[in-house]
Structure formats: structure tokens, C-alpha cells
N, C-alpha and C positions, 0 to 999 in steps of 0.2 A: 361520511362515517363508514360506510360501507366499503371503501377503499381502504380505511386505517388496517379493520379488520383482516383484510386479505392480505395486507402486510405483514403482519405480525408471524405467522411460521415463518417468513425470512429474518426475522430479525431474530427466532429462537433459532434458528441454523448458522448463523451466523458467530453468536456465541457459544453456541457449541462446536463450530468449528473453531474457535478460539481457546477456548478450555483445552479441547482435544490438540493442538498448536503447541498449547505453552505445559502439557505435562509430557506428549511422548517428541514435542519436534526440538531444534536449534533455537530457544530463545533468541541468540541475537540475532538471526538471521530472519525472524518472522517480525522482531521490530524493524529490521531494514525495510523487507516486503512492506509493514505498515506504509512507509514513505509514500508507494507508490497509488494510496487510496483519494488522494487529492488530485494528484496529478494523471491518475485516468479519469474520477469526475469529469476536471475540467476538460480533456482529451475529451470527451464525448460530448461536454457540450456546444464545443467546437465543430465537431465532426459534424455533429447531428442541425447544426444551424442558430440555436439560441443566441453564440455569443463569435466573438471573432477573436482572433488571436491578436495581441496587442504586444507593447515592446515591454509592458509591465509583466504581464503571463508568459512572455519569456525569460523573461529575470526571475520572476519566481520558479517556474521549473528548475531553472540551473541550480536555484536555491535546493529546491527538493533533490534532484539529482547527486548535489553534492552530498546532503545531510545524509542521502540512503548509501553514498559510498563509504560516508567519514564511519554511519552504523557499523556497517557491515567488514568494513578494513580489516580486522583482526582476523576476519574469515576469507578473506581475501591473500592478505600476506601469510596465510599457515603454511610453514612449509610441510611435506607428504613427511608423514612418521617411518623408523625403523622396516628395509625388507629384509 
């Protein structure tokens, strides 16, 4: 229990770096960023030894990887405005 507790100011920071995100930043671009909160998870559980990289955890990355590009595309192909 005592660990939940110590938890919880990161999880009030968290959304309020999310509120704070989605009024002054790029909406689409902070749901791209979203993408990448699974796939560092797993990235560290990897890293750190829990788990091993399989041919399944690489098809899902690619999964992810795409879905944060397909996100993000619009922002991607903008061409530069008026100099």
C-alpha cells in the first residue's frame, strides 16, 4: 500500500502534463507520441531482463511504428508555408 501511495504524484503529473499537451501543444502530434508509450514499456522490459524479444514483439512494434506514422502523416507531409 505504501508504494501505491508514492505513486500517485506521478500519476497527478502525468495528467497534467496531458491537459497541459492537449490545450497549448499539436494535438495530432501528442496522439502520435501516444504510440510510443507501449512500445518503450516493452523496450525496457526487454532491456532491463524480465522478458526477451520474440518474433511476435517484433511484429507488433512494426505495428506500432506504423500506426504512430499513419498518426502523424499529415504532419509529416506539411509542406513549409508562404516566405
Amino acid at each position: 500500500m505504501a508504494g501505491a501511495r508514492r505513486a500517485w504524484p506521478w500519476a497527478g503529473g502525468a495528467f497534467f502534463l496531458l491537459d497541459w499537451g492537449l490545450k497549448r501543444g499539436n494535438v495530432r502530434a501528442l496522439g502520435g507520441i501516444a504510440y510510443t508509450a507501449p512500445l518503450s514499456s516493452t523496450a525496457l522490459l526487454i532491456l532491463l531482463g524480465p522478458s526477451i524479444l520474440t518474433g511476435t514483439i517484433a511484429i507488433a512494434a512494426c505495428f506500432i511504428i506504423g500506426g504512430a506514422i499513419l498518426a502523424a502523416g499529415d504532419i509529416l507531409r506539411r509542406s513549409p508555408g508562404p516566405s
